[in-house]
N, C-alpha and C positions, 0 to 999 in steps of 0.2 A: 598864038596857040593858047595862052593862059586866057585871052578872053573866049574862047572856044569852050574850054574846060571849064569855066565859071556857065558860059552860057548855055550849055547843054542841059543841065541839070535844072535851069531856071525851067526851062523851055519844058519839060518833062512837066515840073510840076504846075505848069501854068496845063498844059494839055490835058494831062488825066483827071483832072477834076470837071472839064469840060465833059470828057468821054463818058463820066460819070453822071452827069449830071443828063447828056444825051440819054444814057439807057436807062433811068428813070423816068425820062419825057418820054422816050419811043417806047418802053414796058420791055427792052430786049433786057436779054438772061446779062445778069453781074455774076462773073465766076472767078474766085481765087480759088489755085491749086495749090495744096500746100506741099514742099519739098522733104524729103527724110534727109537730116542732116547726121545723125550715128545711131546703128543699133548696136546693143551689147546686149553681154551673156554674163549673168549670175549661176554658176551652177549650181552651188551650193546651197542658195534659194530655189534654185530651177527656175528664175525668172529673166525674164526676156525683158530690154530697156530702150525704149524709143526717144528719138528727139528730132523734132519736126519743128520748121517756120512757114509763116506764109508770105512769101514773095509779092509783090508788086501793094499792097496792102499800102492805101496812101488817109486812111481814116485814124485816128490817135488812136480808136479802144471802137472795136469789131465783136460781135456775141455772133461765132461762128459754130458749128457741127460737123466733127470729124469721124467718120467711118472706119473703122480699121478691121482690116479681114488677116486672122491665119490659116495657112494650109500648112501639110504636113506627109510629107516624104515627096508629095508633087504639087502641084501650084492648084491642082484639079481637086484637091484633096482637101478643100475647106473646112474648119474644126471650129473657128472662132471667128464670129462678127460682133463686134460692140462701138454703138455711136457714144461719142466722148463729147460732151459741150464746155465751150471755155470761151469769155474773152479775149479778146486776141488786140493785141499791142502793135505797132509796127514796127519791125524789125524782132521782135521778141520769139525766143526759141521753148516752144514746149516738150513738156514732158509726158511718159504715158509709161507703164509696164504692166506685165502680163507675165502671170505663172502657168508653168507648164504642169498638168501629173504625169507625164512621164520625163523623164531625166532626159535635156538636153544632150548626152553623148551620146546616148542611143540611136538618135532618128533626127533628120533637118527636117527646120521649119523654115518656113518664107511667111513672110511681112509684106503690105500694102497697106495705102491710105489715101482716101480722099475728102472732101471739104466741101460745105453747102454752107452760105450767111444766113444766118436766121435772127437779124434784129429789127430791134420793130421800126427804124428806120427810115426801112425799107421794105416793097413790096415781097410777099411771100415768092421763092423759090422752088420753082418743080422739078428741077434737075438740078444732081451733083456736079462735082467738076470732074475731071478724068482722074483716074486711079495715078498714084505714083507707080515706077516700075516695081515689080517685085526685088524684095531682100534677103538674100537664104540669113537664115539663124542656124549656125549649126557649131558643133564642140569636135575637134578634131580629136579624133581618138583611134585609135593601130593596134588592132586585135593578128598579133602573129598566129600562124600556124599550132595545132595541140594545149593553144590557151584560150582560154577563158575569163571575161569580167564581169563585175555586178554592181550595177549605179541601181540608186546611187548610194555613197559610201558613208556609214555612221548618221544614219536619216535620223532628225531631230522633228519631233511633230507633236502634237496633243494628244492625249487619251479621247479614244472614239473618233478621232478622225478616217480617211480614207486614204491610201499611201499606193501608188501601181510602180514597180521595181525591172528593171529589164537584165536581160543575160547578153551580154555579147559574147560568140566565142568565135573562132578560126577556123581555119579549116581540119580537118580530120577528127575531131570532136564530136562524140556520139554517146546517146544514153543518158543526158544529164538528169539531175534529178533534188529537188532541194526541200528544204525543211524548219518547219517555221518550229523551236523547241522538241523536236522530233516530231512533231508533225509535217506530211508532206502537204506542199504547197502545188496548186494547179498553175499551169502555165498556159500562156496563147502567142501564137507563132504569127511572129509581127512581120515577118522576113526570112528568108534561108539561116540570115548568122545573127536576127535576134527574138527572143522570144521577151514576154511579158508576166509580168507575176502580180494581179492583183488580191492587199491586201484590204479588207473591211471593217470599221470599227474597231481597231486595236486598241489590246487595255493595254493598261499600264500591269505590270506583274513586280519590277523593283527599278532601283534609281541606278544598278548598273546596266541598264537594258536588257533588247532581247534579242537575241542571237536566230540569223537566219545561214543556215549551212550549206554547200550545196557539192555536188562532187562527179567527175565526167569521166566517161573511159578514152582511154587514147591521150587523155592530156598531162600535158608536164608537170600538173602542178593539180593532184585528181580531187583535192578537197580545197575549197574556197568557201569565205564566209564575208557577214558583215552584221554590224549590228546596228537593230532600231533604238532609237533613244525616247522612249514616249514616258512623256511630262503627264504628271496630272495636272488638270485643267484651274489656268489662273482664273481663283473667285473676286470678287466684288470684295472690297471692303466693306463689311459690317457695322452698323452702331457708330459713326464715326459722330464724334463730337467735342466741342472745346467749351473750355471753362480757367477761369479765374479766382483765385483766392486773395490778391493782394491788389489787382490790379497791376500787375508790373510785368508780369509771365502769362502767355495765354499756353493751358495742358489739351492736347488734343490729343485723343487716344482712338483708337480704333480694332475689332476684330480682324488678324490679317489672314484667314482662314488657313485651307493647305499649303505646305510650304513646297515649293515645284522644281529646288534644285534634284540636279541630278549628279552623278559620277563622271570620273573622270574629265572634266572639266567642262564638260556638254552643257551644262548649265547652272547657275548660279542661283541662290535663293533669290529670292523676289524682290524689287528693291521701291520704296515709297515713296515720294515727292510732296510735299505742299509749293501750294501757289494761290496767291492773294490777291483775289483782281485790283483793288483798288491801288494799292499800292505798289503794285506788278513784283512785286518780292516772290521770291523762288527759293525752299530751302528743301535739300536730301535729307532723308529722318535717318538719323544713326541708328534706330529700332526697328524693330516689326510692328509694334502694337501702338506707339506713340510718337510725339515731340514737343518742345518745346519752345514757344513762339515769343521772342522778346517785346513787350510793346513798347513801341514811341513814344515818346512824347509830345508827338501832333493831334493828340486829343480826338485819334479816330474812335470811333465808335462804333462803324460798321463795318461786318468783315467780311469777305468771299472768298471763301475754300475751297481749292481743287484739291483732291487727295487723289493719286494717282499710282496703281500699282504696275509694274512693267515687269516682266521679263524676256528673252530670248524671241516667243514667238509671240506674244500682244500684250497690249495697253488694258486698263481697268483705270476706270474714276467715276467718284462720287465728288456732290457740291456741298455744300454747307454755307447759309450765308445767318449771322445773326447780331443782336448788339450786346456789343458789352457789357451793358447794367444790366441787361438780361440773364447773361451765364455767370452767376456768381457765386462759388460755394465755398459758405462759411469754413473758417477756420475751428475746432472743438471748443466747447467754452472749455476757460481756466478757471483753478482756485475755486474749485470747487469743494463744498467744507458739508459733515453731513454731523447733527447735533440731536444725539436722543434724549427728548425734555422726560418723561416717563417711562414705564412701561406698554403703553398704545400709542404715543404721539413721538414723531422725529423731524426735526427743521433742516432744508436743505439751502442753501448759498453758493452760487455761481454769476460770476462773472465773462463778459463777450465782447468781442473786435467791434470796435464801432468804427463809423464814420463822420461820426459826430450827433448831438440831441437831437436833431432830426432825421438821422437816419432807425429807423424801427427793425426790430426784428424781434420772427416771431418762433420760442422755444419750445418744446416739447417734453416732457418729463412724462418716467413710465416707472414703476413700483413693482420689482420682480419675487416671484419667491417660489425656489424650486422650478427657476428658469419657464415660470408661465406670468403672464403678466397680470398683476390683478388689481393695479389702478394707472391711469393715465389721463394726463392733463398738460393744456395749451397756456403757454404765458408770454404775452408780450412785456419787452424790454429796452431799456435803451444800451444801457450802460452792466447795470448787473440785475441780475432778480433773487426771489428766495418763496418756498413752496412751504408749507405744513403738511404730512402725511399725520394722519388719524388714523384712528380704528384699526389699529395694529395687535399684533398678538404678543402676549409677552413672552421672551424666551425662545425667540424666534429669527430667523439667520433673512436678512433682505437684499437687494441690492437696488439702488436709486439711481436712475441714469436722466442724462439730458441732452440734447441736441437743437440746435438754430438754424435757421432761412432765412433770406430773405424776405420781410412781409410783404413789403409791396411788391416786386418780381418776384415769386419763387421759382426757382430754379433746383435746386437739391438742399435735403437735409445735412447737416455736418455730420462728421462723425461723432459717437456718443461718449460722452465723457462721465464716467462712472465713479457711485463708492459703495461701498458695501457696509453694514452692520446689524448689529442683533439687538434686539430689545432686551432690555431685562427680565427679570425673572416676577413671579406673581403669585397669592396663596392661591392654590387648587380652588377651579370653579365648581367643581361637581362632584359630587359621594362617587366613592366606588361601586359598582354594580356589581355584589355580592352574592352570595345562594350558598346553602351548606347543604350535606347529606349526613345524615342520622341514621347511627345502628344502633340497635338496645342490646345487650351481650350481658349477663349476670349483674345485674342489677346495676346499668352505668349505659350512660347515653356516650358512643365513639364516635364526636361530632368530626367533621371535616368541611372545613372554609373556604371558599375558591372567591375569589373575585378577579373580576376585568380588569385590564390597566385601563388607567385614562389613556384621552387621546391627548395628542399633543395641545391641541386648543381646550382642553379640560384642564390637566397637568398646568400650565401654566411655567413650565420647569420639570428640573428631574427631581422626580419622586425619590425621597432619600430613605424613608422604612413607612411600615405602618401601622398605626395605634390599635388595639385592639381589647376593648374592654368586656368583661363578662360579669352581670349581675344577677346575684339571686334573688328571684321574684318573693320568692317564701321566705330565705331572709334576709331583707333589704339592706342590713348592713358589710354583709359579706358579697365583696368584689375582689375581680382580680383583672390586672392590667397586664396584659402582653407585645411584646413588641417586635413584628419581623422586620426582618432587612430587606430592603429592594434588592433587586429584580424577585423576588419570589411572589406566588401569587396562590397563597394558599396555605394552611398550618391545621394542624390537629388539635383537639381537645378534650379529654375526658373527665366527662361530668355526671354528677349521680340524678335522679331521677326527679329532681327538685325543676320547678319554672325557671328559663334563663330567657335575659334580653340582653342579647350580644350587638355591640357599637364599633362600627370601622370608620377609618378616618385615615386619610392617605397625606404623610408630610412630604414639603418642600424646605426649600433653603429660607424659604419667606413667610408661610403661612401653614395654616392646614385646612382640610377641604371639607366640606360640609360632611357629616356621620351620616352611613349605612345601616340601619337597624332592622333587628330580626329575630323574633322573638322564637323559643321550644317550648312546648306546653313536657305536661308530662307522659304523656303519652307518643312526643314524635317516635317515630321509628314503630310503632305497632300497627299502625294503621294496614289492615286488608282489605283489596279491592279487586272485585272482579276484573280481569286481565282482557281485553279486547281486541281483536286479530283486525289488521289493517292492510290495504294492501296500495305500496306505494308506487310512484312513477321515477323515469330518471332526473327527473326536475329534485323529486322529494317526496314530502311527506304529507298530508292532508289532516289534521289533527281539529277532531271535534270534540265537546263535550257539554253536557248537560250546568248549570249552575247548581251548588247545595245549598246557596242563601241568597238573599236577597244585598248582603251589606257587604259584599266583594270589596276591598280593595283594588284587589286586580286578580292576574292568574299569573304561575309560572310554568312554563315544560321545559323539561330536563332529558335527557339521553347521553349516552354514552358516546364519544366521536368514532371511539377505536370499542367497540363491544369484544371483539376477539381477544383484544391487548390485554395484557394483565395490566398496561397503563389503561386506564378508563377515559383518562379526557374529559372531564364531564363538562357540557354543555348546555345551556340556558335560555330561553327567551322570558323576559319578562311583558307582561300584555296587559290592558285596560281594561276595568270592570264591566263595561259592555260589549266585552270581545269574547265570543264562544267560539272561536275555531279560529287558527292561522294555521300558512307553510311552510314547515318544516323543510330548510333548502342546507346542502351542505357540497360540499366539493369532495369531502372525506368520504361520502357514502359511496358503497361500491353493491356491486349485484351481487348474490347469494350470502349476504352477511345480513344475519336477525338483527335487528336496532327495536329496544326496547325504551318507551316514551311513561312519563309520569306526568301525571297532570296537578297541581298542587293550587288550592286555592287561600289565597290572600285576605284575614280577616283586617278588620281597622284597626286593631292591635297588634299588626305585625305578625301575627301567627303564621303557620302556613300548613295545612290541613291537604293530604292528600285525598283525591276525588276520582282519579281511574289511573288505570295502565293502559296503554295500546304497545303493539310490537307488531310488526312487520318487515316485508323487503322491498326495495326497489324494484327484484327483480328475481324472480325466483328462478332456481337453477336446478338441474335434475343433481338426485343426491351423487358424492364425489367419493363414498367409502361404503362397504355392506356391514350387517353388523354383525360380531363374533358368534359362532352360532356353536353350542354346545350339544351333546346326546346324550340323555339321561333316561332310564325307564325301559333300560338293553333286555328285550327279550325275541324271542327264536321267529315273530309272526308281528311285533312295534316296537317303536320306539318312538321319544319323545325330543321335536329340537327347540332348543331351547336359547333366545339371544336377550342381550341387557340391553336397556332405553337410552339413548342418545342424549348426550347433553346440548339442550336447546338451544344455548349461543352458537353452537358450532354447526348448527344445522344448516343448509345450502336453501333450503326451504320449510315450508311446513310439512311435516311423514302424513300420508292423507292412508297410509297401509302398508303392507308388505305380501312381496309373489313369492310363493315357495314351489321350487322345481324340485320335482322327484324324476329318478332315471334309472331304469334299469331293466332288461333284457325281456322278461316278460312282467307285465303288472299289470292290475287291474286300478283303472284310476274311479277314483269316489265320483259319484255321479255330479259333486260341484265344483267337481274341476273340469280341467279340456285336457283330451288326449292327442297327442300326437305321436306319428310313427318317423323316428329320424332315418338318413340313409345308412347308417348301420343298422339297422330294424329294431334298433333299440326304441323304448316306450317312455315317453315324457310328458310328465303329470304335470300342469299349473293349477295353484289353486292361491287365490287374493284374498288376502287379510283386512277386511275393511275398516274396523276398526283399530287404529294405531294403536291401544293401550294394549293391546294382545303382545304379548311376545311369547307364546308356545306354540305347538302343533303338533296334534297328535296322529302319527305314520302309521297304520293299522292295516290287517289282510295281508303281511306280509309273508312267503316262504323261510323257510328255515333254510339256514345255509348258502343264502343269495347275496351279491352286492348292488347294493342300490346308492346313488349318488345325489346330493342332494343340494340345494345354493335358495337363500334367501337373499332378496333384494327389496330395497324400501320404494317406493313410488310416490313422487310428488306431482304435484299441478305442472311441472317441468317436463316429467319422465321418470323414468327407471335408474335405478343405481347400476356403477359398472357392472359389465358381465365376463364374471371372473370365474376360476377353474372349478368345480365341483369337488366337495368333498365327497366322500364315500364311508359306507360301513355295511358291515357283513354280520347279518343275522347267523345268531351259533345257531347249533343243533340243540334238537328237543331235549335231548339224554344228556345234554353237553354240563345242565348242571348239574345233576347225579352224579356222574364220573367225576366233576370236581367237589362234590360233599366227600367222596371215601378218597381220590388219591392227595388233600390238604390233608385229611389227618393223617393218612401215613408219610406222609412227607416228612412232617413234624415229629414225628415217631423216629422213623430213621436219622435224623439230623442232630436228634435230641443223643441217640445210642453212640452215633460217631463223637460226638462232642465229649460223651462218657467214657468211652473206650479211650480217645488220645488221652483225656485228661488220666487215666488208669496204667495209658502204656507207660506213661513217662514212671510211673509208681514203680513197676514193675522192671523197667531195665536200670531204674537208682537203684533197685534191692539184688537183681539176679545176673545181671551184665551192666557194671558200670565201664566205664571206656578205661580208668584204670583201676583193675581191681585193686583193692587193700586188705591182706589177710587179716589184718586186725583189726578192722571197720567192716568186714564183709559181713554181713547176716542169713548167707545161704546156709551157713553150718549149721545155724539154728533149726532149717528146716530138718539138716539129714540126722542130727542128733542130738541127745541130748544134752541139757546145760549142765548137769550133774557130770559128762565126761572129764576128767583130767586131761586129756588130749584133745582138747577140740578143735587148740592150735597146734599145728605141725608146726615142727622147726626142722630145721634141714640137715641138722646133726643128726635127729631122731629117726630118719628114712634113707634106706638105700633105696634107688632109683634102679628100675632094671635099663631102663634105657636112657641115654643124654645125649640130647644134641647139642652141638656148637656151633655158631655162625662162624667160620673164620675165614680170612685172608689167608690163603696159603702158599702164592703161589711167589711170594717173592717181593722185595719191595715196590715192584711196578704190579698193577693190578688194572684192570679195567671196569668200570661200573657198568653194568648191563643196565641198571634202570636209567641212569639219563640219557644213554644212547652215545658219550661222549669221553673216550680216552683220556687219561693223565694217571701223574702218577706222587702216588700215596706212600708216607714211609708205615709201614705195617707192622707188624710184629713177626718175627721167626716163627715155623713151628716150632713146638715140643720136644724138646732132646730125651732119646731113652723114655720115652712114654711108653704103657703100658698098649699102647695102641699102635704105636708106630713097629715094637714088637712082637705084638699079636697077641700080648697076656693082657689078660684081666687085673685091671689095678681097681683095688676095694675105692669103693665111691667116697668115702670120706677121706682118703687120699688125696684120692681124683679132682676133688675139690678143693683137697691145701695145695695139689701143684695147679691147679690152673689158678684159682686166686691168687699162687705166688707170680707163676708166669705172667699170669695176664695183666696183671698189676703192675709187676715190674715194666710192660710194653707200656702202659698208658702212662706210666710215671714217664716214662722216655718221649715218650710224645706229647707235651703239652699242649698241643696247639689242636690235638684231633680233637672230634668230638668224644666227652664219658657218658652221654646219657644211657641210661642201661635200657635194657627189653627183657622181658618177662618173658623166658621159655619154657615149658614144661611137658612131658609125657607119662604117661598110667608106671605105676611102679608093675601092673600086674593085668594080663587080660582081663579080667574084671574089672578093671577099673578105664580099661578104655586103647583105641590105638590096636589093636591084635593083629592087624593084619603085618604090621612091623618086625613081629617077633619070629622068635624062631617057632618051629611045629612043637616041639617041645621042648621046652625052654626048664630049665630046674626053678624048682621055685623059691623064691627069694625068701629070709627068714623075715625079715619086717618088710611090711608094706603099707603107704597111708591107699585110699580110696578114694584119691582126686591126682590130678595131676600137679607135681615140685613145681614150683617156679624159682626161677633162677635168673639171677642177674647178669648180664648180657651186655657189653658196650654197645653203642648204638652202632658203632664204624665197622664193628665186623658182622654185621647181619645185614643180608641185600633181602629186605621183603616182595621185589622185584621178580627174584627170580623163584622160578617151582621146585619142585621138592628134586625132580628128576634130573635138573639139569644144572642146578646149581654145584658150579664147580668146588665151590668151597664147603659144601657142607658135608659131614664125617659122622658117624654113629656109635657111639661107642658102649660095644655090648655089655648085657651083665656073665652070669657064666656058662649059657647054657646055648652063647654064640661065637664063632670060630670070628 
């Protein structure tokens, strides 16, 4: 038996190479069929894994052609054919797989394969060999009753890809319906319980994905979802390159573009590899952008870089292959020393990484100022080198830098190794560029000095004041020295009417600068010259002029920047003796602002003689204000309006005239005006002023008693000044000044008699009604008698009264005051005990008055605290003398009598002036004897 078993096998292989060898001599068909040894299922990929050998295969290594066909839900249903070429080995198991777009749980697939030799061996083959049986591929998957799934789950794929998604559901499920971010998604009905959802070109929108929903009626579970996970798309590395500074580290860096993690752990950033062919070394870069590569010490020198970026769904690489002595980038020089020998010259010193006196390198130095570069130069070195920078400015801020290469490879510059410093300081290279203006004002020239600052390459430093000397020409020993301080740029001087030759000189810390001179004749400041009207653009100014000599100097123009400003600004150009016109350019110049120009010419003595004026605008602008218009020359049929002249700085243009509007209901317009009929039928006169120096106008043919309205406006080469409200006035009447020649002067007449009369009344009530009489200061007695009477003063001993009133309280010591309208209570006095009144007799008056003075006395004496001012009462001793209707019909006549009325002193507290004679409760009569 064991020789059986040994010999079987011999015997085989001694046979089929025979057989072999026959169907090459006969030309019959050689067919290997290959068998499928396992398929598998990736879901999650969606890829389908084949593994197939070919049987009876007795040749070492076979270049065979395998066919492989999928169908899909039936064998009839073919989707995919792809022939596969490979060597083939004997006994050796191949490999093959195949991705699905639709999700393997959805739908079976089946597998087949067949086999044709195609090596050159051998004669070419026209037929395959037989198919293998079919292989179902499929994912078991158990969709119950009322539910529903959606494969496949959490899909990981690229941005812009193509993605097809299926619905499996159960039975009794109806209406589904899904949504890609609320958008709804179209479906195609694969099957009774599955349908298909293709998606196209999906973005990416964020790295926690995108949410597809979907929801069925009848089902358990009525809303399901899933989400896509879309990466943006892994790029190439960029600029990838290495280099050496020491030779010991090789830096290789590279751009690792978008970074393609995602959320929730669906994917991870992107991660980089190098690999070194030569040396087969493989290292993971802890970075994104770089690594660091240690060199050997087996003296390679050339290198091959695979740089390789990976993630989740594919591979990126780039190569690089180069030599050593090739990438090499310098270290920054050191010890770098910077030495200013002057004020223009500075020595610089720098030392560099060598590799010994034969090895060369070549440096670069650059001279900065105000970060532009304004010198640069190459210098080869071994060890250290060292540069001179010239022609520097004094006073002046620099910075020197240097950097290395390699000379013989270049590969990269090093980085710059810098120093910075300032030149010293320098005396001023150049005069100040000066100009004055001159006023002549009561016999004195009111000079004013302006000059330029240097520039910094003039200055040479900072300008610390300025010298400024004045000499008199006329006589020569008398000067005077002035000295302003920096930053000012400009000073006053007044000076009488004598020759001066004025000297500027600008100091520093180190020197002083060459002198400005400028000579006043005596005459500056009087000079008149016709005035010339110019007319500018927005560039500027166009300025011409004639020469007055032959022996110029040069020329200067001058203007104001700011003309409106009460600051002037004054401004300068100075020009060459063969220069009759430049352009006046400025940034300050604005549209409808007058700028006024001088022109001054430059004798060889410094003089400066003015030669013309121009004034103009950039741009002329219709006027911005009308002018104040007045009416003078008021009469019943004209009148005159009348406005003032404009101040010509302020003017928006040149006034080339002015329109006067007349308005009013009916009017006759002058035949060189224009009429028009507005829509209230009103009548409006225009009539143009052409020439500007006019400022009247005279309104004539007007009606008496009409109002007419009126508006002057100026007009420039621009247009019209605003059009603003109308003023108006109304023609008096013909009679109207008649009536006012006769009612002024009686105006004055009556005004004058009032003014006479108060001043008279007041005469008149001090003499005959003062507010307190005094019988012994009064002067009415004078009138009624004479000065010769001995009586002319009453005393009151010497007069019975026929009648006498008394104010009293009577009623008790509560009382109420009628004049304030307000209750309380007063202590009073009693009446009179036993009086002739309370009685009904007649008590003789001089009695009458020792008891009431005694009474009443005694009450006020008891009441301190009321008021004692007294009141003056009195009545006629006698119808004749006044009061009659008081008395009785016939009354007996009294033996004495005066002819005015007694007065009698009165407390003030018992008289209410308040109340009338009729109802005052307290007042009493007390007759003489011829009343009951």
């Amino acid at each position: 038996m064991a020789f059986s078993a040994v010999l079987h096998p011999v015997f085989l292989l001694a046979v089929l190479p025979l057989r072999a060898s026959l169907t090459e001599v006969l030309g019959e068909p050689f067919q290997l069929t290959p068998e499928i040894l396992n398929v598998t299922v990736e879901s999650k990929l969606q890829q389908v894994n084949l593994q197939w050998t070919v049987p009876n295969l007795i040749h070492q290594e076979l270049n065979m052609v395998f066919q492989i066909e999928i169908s899909r839900m039936k064998t009839s249903n073919i989707i995919w054919v792809e022939n596969y070429s490979a060597p083939v080995k004997w006994n050796q198991v191949l490999h093959w797989n195949w991705k699905s777009e639709i999700p393997l749980e959805c739908v079976a697939h089946f597998i087949r394969i067949r086999a044709v030799v195609d090596d050159a061996k051998y004669p070419p083959q026209r037929s395959w060999s037989s198919w293998t049986p079919w292989e179902e591929v499929s994912v078991q998957v158990s969709v119950e009753p009322n539910t529903f799934l959606i494969f496949p789950e959490d899909k990981l794929l690229e941005e812009g890809s193509n993605v097809t998604m299926c619905l499996m559901y159960g039975q009794y499920v109806y209406n589904i319906s899904c949504k890609l971010q609320e958008k709804p998604i179209h479906r195609e009905q694969l099957d009774s319980h599955v349908s298909l959802m293709k998606l196209n070109s999906v973005v990416f929108r964020n790295i926690r994905g995108t949410n597809i929903n979907c929801q069925a009626m009848n089902a358990t579970k009525k809303l399901l979802g899933t989400v896509l996970f879309v990466s943006k798309i892994l790029e190439e590395p960029k600029n990838f390159s290495c280099e050496t500074q020491d030779f010991k580290t090789l830096t290789c860096s590279w751009e690792p573009g978008v970074d393609t993690a995602l959320a929730w752990n669906q994917q991870d950033s992107q991660t980089y590899s190098l690999y070194e062919s030569f040396s087969g070394r493989q290292e993971l870069s802890d970075h994104k952008n770089s690594h660091t590569w240690q060199i050997t010490e087996d003296s390679q020198e050339t290198y091959n870089f695979t740089l390789t970026a990976k993630n989740n769904l594919r591979k990126r690489s780039v190569n690089l292959i180069f030599n050593l002595t090739h990438r090499v980038h310098q270290k920054p020089p050191h010890d770098v020393t910077l030495e200013t020998l002057s004020a223009t010259e500075a020595n610089m010193t720098w030392k560099v990484y060598s590799r010994g006196d034969n090895y060369m390198l070549l440096c670069q130095l650059e001279l900065q100022h105000q970060r532009e570069v304004i010198h640069a130069h190459n210098v080869s070195v071994h060890v250290s080198g060292n540069y001179l920078f010239s022609d520097l400015e004094p006073d002046t801020e620099y910075k020197a830098r240097v950097r290395c290469a390699d000379a013989n490879h270049f590969w990269k510059w090093s980085d710059w190794a810098q120093k910075e410093f300032t030149t010293p300081e320098a005396a001023p290279s150049q005069a100040p560029d000066a100009w004055r203006h001159v006023r002549s004002e009561n016999g004195s020239h009111f000079v004013t000095l302006f000059w330029k600052p240097l520039l910094k390459s003039q200055a040479n430093g900072k300008i610390v004041f300025y010298d400024i000397v004045v000499e008199n020409q006329d006589r020569p020993t008398e000067s005077k020295h002035y000295r302003v301080e920096a930053p000012a740029l400009g000073t006053q001087l007044s000076l009488d009417l004598s020759s001066y030759k004025i000297h500027i000189t600008a100091n520093n810390s180190v020197g002083v600068s060459p002198e400005s001179v400028m000579v006043l004749s005596n005459d500056s400041g009087h000079e008149e010259v016709h005035e010339k009207r110019i007319k500018g653009t927005k560039d500027g100014f166009h300025i011409s002029w004639e020469p007055s000599s032959g022996d110029a100097l040069g020329y200067v123009v001058d203007w104001c920047e700011h003309s409106r400003d009460q600051h002037c600004d004054l401004q300068w150009k100075k020009l060459g003796p063969n220069t009759t016109s430049t352009m006046v350019t400025s940034d300050a110049f604005k549209p409808g602002v007058r700028y006024n120009f001088r022109i001054f010419e430059r004798s060889l003595q410094q003089d400066a003689q003015l030669i013309g004026r121009q004034t103009g605008y950039t741009q002329e602008r219709a006027p911005l204000e009308n002018p104040q218009v007045s009416v003078s020359n008021f009469t019943s049929n004209s009148f005159i309006l009348n406005w003032p002249a404009y101040d010509s700085d302020f003017q928006s243009a040149f006034i080339e005239g002015y329109r006067v509007y007349l308005k009013s209901q009916d009017m006759q317009c002058h035949p060189k005006g224009r009429r028009t009929i507005l829509p209230d039928k009103s009548v409006l006169c225009e009539y143009d002023i052409e020439d500007p120096e006019q400022k009247t106008f005279m309104v004539e043919n007007l009606r008496p008693e009409s109002i007419y309205e009126y508006l002057v406006v100026p007009y420039t080469s621009a247009g019209l000044g605003p059009n603003e409200t109308f003023a108006w006035v109304k023609t008096p009447d013909e009679n109207s000044h008649r009536l006012l020649q006769i009612i002024l002067p009686m105006t004055l007449c009556v005004l004058l008699i009032i003014i006479v009369c108060y001043w008279k009344s007041q005469w008149v009530k001090e003499k005959c009604y003062p507010d307190i009489p005094n019988p012994y200061k009064s002067s009415i007695l004078s009138l009624i008698k004479s000065k010769k009477n001995p009586h002319l003063i009453m005393h009151v001993k010497d007069c019975i009264p026929d009648v006498l009133e008394v104010i009293n309280k009577v009623e008790g010591p509560k009382t109420q005051r009628i004049g304030s309208g307000k209750a309380h209570t007063e202590d009073v006095p009693r009446p009179l005990k036993d009086t002739p009144l309370q009685l009904g007799l007649l008590t003789p008056p001089d009695k009458l008055l020792n008891v009431l003075g005694k009474d009443y006395m005694k009450s006020l004496a008891e009441s301190p605290t009321e008021e004692t001012s007294l009141i003056y009462v009195s009545q006629l001793a006698s119808p004749m003398c006044g009061d009659k209707d008081n008395l009785a019909t016939n009354p007996p006549m009294p033996v004495h009598c005066s002819e005015y009325k007694m007065q009698m002193a009165v407390p003030g507290r018992l008289a209410s002036p308040a109340l009338s004679e009729n109802n005052n409760p307290t007042s009493r009569t007390l007759s003489g004897q011829g009343e009951q």
